[in-house]
C-alpha positions as a Python dict, from the first residue, in 0.01 Angstrom:
ca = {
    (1, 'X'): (0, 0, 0),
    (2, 'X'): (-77, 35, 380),
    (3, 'X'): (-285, -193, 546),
    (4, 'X'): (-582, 57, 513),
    (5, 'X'): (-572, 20, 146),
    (6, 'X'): (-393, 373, 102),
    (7, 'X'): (-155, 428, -161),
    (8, 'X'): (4, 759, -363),
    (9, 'X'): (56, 721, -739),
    (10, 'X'): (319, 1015, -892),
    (11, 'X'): (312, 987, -1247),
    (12, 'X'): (412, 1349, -1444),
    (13, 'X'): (664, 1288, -1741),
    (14, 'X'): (462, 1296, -2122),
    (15, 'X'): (618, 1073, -2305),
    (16, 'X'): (693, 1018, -2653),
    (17, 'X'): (714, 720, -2829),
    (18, 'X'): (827, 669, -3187),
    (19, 'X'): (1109, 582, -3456),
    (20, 'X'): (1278, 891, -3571),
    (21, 'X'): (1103, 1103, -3244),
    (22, 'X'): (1471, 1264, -3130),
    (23, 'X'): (1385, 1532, -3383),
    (24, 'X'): (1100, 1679, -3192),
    (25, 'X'): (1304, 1762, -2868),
    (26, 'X'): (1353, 2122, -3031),
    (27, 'X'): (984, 2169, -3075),
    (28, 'X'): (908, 2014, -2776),
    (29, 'X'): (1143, 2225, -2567),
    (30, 'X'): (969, 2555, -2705),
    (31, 'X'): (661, 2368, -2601),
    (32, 'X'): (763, 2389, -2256),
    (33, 'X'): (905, 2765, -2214),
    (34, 'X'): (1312, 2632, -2256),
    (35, 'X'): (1547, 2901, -2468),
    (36, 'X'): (1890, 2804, -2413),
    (37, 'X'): (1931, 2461, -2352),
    (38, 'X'): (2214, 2289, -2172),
    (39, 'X'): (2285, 1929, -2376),
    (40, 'X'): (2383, 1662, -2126),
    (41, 'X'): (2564, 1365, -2229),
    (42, 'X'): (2898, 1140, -2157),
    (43, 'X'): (3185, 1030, -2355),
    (44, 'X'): (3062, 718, -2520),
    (45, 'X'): (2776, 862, -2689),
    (46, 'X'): (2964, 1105, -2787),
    (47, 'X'): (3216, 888, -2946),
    (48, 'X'): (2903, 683, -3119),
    (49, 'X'): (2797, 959, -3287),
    (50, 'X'): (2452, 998, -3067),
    (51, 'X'): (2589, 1379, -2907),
    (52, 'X'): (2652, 1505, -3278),
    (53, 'X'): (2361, 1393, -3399),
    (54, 'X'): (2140, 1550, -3098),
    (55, 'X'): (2357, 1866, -3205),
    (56, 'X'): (2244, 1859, -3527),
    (57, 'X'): (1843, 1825, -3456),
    (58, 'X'): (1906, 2188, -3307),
    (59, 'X'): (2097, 2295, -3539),
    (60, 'X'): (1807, 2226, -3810),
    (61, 'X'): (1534, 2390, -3603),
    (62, 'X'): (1675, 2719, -3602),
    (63, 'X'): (1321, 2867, -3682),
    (64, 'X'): (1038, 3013, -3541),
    (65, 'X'): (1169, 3079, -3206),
    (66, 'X'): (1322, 2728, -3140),
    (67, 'X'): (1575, 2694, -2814),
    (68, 'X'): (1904, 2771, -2860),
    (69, 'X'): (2191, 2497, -2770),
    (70, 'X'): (2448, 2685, -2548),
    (71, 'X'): (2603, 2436, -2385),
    (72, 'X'): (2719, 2084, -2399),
    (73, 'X'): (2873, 1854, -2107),
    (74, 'X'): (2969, 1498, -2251),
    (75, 'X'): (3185, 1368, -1961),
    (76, 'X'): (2909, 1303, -1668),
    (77, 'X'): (3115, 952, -1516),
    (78, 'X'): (2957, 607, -1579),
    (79, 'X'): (2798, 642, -1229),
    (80, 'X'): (2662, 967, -1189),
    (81, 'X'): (2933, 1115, -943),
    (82, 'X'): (2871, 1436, -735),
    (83, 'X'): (3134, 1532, -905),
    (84, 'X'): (3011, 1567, -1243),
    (85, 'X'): (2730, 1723, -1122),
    (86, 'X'): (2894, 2003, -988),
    (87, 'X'): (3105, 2064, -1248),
    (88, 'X'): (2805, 2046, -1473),
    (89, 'X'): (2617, 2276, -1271),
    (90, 'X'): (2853, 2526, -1274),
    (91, 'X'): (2888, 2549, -1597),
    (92, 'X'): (2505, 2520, -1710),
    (93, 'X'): (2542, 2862, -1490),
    (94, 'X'): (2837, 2993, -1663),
    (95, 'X'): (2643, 2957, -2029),
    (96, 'X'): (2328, 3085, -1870),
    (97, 'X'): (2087, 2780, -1926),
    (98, 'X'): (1747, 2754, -1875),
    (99, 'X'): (1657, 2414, -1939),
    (100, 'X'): (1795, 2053, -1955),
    (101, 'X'): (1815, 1808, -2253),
    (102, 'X'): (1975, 1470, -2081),
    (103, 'X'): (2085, 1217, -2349),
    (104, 'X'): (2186, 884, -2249),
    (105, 'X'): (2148, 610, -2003),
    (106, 'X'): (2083, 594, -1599),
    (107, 'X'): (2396, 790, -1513),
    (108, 'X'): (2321, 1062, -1734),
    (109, 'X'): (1995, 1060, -1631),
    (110, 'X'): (2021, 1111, -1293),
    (111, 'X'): (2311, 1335, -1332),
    (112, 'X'): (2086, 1528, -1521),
    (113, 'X'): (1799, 1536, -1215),
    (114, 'X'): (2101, 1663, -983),
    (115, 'X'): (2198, 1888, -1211),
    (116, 'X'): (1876, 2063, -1250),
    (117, 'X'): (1796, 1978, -836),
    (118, 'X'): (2101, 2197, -779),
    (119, 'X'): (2054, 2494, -1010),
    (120, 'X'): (1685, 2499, -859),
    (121, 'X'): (1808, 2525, -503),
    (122, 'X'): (2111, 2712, -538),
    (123, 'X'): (2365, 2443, -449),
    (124, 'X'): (2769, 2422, -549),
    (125, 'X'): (2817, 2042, -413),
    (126, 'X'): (2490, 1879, -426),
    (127, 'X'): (2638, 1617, -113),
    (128, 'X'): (2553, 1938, 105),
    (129, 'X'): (2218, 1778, 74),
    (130, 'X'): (2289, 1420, 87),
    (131, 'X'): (2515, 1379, 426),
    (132, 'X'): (2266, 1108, 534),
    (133, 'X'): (2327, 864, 203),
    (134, 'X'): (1935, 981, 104),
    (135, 'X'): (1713, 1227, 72),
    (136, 'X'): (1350, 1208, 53),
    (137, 'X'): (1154, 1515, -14),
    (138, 'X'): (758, 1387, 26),
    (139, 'X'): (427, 1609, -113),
    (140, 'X'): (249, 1835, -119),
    (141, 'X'): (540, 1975, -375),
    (142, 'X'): (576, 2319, -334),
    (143, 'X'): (541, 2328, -704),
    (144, 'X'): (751, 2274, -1039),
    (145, 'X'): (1148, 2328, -999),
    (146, 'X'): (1143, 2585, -1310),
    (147, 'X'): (1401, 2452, -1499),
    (148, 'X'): (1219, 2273, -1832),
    (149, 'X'): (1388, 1936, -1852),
    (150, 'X'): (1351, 1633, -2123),
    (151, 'X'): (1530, 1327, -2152),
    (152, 'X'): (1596, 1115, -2397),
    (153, 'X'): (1689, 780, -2299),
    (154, 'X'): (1965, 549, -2536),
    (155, 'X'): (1928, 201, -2336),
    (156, 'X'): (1625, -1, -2244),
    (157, 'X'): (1678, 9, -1895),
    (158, 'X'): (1696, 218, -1637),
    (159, 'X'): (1333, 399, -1680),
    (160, 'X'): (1554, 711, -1537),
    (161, 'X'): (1343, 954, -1758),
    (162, 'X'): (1052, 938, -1583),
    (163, 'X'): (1126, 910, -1176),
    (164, 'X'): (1163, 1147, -965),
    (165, 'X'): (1451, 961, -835),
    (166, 'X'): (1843, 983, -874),
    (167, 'X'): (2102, 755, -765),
    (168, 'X'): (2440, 950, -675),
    (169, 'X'): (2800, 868, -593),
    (170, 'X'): (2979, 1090, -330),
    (171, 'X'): (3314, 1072, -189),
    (172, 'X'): (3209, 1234, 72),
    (173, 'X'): (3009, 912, 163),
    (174, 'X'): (3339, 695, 68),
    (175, 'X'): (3281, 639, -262),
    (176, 'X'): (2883, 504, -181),
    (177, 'X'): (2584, 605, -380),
    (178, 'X'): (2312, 850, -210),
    (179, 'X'): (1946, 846, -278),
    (180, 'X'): (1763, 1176, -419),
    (181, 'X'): (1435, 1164, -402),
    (182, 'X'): (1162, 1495, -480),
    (183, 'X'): (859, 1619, -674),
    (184, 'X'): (961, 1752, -1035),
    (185, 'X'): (1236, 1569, -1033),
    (186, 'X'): (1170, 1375, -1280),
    (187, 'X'): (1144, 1529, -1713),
    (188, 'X'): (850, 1679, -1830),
    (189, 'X'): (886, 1526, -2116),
    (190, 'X'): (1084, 1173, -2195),
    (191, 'X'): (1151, 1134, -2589),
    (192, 'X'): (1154, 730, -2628),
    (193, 'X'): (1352, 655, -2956),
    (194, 'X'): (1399, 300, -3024),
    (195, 'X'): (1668, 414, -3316),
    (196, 'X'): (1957, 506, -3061),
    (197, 'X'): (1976, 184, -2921),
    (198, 'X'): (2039, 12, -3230),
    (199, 'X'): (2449, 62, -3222),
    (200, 'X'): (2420, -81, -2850),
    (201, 'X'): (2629, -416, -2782),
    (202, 'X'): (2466, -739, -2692),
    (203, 'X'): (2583, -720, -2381),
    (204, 'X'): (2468, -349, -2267),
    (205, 'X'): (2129, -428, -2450),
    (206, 'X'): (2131, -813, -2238),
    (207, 'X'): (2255, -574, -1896),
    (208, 'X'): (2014, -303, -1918),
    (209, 'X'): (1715, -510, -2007),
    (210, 'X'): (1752, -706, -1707),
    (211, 'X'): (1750, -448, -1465),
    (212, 'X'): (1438, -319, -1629),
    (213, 'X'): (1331, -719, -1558),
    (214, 'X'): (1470, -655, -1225),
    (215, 'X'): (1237, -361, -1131),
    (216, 'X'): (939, -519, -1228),
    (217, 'X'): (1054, -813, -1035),
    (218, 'X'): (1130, -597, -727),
    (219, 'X'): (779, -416, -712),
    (220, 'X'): (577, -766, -802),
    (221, 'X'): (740, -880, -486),
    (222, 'X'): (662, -571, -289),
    (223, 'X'): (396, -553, -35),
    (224, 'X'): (342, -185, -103),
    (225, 'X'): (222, -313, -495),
    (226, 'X'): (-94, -154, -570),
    (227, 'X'): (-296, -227, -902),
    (228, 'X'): (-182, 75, -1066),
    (229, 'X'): (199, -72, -1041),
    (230, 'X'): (66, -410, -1082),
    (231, 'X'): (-45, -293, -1422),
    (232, 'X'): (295, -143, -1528),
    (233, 'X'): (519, -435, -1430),
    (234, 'X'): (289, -760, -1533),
    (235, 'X'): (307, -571, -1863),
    (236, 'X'): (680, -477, -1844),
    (237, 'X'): (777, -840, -1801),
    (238, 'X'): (592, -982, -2047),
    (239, 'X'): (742, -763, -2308),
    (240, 'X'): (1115, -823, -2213),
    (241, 'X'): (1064, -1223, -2159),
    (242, 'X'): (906, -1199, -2525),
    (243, 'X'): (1149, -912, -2695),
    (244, 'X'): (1494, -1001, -2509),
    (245, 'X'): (1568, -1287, -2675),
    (246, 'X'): (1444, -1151, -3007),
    (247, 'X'): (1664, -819, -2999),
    (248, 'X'): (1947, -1032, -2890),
    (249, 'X'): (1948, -1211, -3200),
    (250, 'X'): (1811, -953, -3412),
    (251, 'X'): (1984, -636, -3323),
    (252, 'X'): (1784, -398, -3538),
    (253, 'X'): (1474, -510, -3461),
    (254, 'X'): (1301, -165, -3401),
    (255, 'X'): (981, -358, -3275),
    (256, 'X'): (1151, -555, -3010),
    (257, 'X'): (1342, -215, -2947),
    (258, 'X'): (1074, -19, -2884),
    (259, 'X'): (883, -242, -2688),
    (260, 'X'): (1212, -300, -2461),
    (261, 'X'): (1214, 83, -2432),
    (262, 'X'): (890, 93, -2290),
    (263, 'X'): (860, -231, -2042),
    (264, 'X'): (1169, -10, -1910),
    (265, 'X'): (964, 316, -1836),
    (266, 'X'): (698, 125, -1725),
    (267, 'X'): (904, -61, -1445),
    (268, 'X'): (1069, 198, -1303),
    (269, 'X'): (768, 457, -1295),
    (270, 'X'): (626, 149, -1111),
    (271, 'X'): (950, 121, -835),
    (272, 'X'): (924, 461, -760),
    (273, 'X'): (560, 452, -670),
    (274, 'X'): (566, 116, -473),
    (275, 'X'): (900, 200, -273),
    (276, 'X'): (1008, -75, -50),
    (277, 'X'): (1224, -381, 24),
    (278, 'X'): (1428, -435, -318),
    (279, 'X'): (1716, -668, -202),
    (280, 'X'): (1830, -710, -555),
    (281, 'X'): (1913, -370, -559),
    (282, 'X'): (2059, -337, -240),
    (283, 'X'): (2304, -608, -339),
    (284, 'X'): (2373, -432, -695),
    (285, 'X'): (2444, -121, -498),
    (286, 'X'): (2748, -252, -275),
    (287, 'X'): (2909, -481, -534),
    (288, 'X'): (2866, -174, -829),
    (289, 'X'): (3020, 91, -540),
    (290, 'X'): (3304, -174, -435),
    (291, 'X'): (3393, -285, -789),
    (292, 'X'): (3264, -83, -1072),
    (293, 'X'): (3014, -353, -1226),
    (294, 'X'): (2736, -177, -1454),
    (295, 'X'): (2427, -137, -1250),
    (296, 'X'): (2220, -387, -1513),
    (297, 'X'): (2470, -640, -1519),
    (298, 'X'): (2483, -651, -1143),
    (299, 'X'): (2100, -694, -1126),
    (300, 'X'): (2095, -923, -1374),
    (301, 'X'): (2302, -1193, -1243),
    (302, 'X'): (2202, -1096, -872),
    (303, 'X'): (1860, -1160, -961),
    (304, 'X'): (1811, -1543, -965),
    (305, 'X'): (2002, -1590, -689),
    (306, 'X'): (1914, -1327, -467),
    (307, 'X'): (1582, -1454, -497),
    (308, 'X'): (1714, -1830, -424),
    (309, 'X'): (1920, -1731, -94),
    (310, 'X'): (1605, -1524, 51),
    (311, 'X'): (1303, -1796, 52),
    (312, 'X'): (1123, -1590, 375),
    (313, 'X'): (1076, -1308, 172),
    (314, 'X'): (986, -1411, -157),
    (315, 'X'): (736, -1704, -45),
    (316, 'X'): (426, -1475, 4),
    (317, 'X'): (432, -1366, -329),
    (318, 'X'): (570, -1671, -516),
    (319, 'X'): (253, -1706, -713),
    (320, 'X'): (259, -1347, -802),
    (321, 'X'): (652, -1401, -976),
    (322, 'X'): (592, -1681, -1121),
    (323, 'X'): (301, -1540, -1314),
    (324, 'X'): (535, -1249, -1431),
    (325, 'X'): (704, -1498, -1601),
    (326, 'X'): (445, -1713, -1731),
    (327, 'X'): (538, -1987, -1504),
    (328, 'X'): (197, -2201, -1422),
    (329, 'X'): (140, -2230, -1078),
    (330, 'X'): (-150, -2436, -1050),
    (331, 'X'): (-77, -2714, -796),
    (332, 'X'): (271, -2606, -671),
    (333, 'X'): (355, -2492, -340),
    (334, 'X'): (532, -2190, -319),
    (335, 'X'): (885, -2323, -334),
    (336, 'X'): (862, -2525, -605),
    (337, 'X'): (708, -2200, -735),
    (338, 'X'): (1035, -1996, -646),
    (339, 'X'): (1263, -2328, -810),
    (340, 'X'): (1066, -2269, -1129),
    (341, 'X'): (1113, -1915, -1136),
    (342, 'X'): (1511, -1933, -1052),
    (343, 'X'): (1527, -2169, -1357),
    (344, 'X'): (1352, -1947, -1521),
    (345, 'X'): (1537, -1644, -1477),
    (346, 'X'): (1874, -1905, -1538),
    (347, 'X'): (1766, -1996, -1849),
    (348, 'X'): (1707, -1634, -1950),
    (349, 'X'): (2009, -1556, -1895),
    (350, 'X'): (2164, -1820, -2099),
    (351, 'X'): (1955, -1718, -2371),
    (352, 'X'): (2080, -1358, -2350),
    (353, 'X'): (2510, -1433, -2305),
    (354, 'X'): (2456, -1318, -1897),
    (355, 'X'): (2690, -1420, -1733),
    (356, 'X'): (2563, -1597, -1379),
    (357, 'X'): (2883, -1494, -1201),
    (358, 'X'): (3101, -1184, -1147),
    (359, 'X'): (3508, -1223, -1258),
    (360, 'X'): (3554, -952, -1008),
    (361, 'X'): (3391, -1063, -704),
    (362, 'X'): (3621, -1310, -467),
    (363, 'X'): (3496, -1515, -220),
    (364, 'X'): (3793, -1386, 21),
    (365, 'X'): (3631, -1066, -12),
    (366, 'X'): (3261, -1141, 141),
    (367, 'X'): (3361, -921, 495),
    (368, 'X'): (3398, -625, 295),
    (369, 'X'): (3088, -670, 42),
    (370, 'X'): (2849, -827, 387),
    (371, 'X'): (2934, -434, 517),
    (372, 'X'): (2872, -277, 190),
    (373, 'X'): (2518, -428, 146),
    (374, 'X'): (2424, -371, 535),
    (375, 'X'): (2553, 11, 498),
    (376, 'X'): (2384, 108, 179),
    (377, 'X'): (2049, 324, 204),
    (378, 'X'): (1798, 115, 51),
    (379, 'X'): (1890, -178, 315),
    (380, 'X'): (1659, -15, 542),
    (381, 'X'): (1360, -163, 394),
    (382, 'X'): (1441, -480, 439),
    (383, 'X'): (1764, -599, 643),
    (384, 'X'): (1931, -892, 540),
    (385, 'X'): (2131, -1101, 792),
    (386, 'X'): (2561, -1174, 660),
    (387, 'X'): (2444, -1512, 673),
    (388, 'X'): (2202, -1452, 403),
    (389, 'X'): (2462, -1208, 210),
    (390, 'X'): (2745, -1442, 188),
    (391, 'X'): (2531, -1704, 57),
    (392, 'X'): (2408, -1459, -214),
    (393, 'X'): (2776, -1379, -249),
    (394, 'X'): (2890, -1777, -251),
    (395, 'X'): (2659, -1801, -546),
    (396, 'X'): (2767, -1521, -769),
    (397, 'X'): (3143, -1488, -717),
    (398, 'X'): (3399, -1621, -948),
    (399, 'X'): (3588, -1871, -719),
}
């Protein structure tokens, strides 16, 4: 929010919420004008059975005009690469698609938005648009990028399905991840099914959950929080403190699931519309570029300590974080405010099997990860000193 009090709130994506919902995407995509649909997946869902089975809820709604499934790409990389956008693009042209079913977690997802960001704007390498490490295209939209997209989300994380946001590797940026950012971007319609997260492992369930924690987190802390965000992330971390442990233990609880699948949407629909300093992510950025760590598992054990290493920052709105974690904070100053919530987030993760250090982070290496963190995009909002990184770094590598 600016100091006047002004604020823009983008929220677009329907979503649907239910057990068993996957089998509506058919219906749905006739809903929204789609006839030959281009599947988007990777290799792991395919393996668990998730790609067949999306497969087969087209193959049963041959009727009455339903979309047609011409074309399936199940290799998009576990970082949505430039690559695999490309190559997915030009083959959604090759099979003639008109509209996008994504299926799968925050790669997919965002491989997805390029995907659909490229066929609308004629591209062959979608880096011909991201040279700078982001792009940020602001309204008024021009107007709907015709290309009828849903997604269907298989972790409680990322909240991919309904931003208008993509994170993207390019080698053309050495291996760093751009920023996409535009109107209609996001699906029109995101298809939460608590079901295809049940075969997830406890760790990718523990990972993904806390970078939904960690977007809540980041916006709570954000000056440019509004009420409308306030609303989505108070909520959002509430339901993981109360479901994480639960699904943890009890992997097919569908009740934890679903509310897990939700506090994710919620936190990420509320990132995107409070955009600002998020030096969790910034960290998570450089160490997942420089050594392949899951995005979620990177926040996650960033998160307690990034918050520890940067007091200046988080002081102002220690009250605020500690009440996203039901932490009292009557009488407490605001550092013994930020103690209680870095024990609090410490014994979450011990609760959960998070590890609070990375195996392949060195502390010989803090030169390299100090210029990572300074050069990725999202530093610009708020600009940590190397100082303050290697002391984030001391606490989270493995020697």
């Amino acid at each position: 929010m600016s100091n006047t009090g002004y604020f823009q709130y983008w929220m677009r994506s329907q979503v649907h919420c239910a057990v068993g919902a996957i089998v509506r995407v058919p219906a749905l995509m006739q809903q929204l004008g789609g006839k030959r649909v281009l599947l988007v997946s990777d290799a792991g869902l395919r393996q668990a059975g998730l790609v067949d089975r999306m497969e087969e809820v087209f193959a049963v709604n041959r009727s009455g005009g339903q979309p047609l499934l011409v074309g399936v790409i199940d290799d998009i990389a576990p970082d949505a690469s430039a690559a695999s956008i490309n190559k997915a693009t030009a083959y959604a042209r090759s099979v003639a698609a008109d509209c996008i079913v994504a299926l799968g977690g925050g790669s997919v997802l965002d491989a997805a938005k390029g995907i659909k960001y490229s066929l609308a704007h004629n591209l062959t390498d979608i880096q011909d648009v991201l040279l700078g490490g982001v792009r940020m295209e602001t309204s008024p939209p021009s107007g709907p990028l015709g290309i009828p997209h849903i997604a269907v989300p298989t972790t409680s994380g990322t909240g991919a399905e309904v931003t208008n946001g993509a994170v993207i590797l390019c080698d053309r940026l050495d291996g760093a991840k751009a920023g996409l950012v535009a109107p209609y971007l996001e699906a029109d319609i995101a298809v939460l099914d608590p079901q295809l997260t049940l075969g997830l492992p406890r760790s990718i369930t523990a990972d993904t959950a806390m970078d939904a924690l960690t977007h809540a987190l980041e916006v709570v802390a954000n000056p440019s929080s509004n009420h409308f965000t306030d609303a989505s992330v108070f909520t959002a971390s509430a339901l993981i403190n109360q479901w994480l442990p639960v699904v943890i233990e009890e992997p097919g609880n569908l009740e934890g699931r679903s509310a897990l699948m939700q506090a994710s949407t919620m936190a990420c629909l509320a990132l995107v519309n409070a955009w600002g300093p998020v030096p969790v992510h910034n960290c998570a950025h450089a160490l997942g570029a420089l050594f392949h760590i899951p995005h979620g598992r990177a926040n996650g054990v960033l998160l307690p300590a990034v918050i520890d290493v940067l007091r200046d920052f988080y002081r102002p709105t220690a009250e605020r974080l500690a009440r996203a974690l039901a932490i009292p904070a009557a009488g407490q100053s605001a550092d013994q405010l930020l103690d209680q919530v870095v024990i609090r987030l410490r014994a979450l993760q011990e609760k959960i099997g998070m590890p609070k250090t990375f195996p392949e982070v060195k502390r010989e290496q803090v030169a390299q990860i100090v210029q990572a963190v300074s050069a990725d995009p999202v530093a610009m909002f708020y600009r940590m000193s190397p100082a303050q990184i290697e002391l984030i770094i001391d606490k989270v590598a493995c020697d």
